[in-house]
C-alpha positions in Angstrom: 5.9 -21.3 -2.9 6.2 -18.5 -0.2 9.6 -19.9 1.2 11.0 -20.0 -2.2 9.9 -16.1 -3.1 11.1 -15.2 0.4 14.5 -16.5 -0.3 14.6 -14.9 -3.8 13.4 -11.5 -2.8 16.0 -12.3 -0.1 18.7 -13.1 -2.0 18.4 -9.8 -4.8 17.8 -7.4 -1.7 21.0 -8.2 -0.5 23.2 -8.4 -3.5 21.2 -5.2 -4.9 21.9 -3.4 -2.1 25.5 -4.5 -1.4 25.3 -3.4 -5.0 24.3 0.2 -4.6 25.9 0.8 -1.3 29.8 -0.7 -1.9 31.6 -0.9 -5.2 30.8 -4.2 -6.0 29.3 -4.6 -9.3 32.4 -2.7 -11.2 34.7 -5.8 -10.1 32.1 -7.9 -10.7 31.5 -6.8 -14.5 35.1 -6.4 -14.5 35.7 -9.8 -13.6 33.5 -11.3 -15.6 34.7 -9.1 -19.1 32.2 -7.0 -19.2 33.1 -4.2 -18.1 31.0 -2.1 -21.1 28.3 -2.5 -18.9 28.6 -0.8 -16.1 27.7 2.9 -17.3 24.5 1.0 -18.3 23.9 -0.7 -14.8 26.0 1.2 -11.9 22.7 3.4 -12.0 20.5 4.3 -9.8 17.5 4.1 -12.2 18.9 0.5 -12.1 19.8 -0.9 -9.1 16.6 0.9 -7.0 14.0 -0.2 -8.4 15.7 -4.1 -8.1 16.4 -3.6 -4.8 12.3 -2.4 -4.3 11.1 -5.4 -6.5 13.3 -7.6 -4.7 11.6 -6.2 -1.7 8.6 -6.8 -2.9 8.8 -10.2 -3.6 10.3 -11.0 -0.3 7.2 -9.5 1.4 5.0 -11.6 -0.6 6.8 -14.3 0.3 6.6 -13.9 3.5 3.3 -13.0 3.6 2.4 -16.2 1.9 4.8 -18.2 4.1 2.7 -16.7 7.2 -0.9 -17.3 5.3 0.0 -21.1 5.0 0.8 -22.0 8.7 
């Protein structure tokens, strides 16, 4: 269970932040035709507080993976 959350939190860090930091999710939405969406998301009220959960569940994960051995 630990490695799996780990690799989750992992996983939405990174594309959060590559998110936040590059102009990747307007060519993303674009590409996908939904382009309506990204005054909603392309926010920092967004994308933050995904990145910290995704943090947050990466720790836990961790932490769990670390308990277990």
């Amino acid at each position: 269970m630990g490695k799996l959350l780990a690799w989750i939190g992992g996983f939405g860090a990174g594309i959060g932040l590559l998110c936040c930091f590059t102009p990747l999710l307007p060519f993303l939405l674009t590409g996908i035709g939904a382009a309506g969406l990204i005054d909603v998301l392309y926010r920092d009220a967004i994308l933050l507080p995904f990145v910290g959960l995704s943090l947050l569940l990466l720790g836990a994960g961790l932490w769990l993976m670390r308990k277990s051995n």
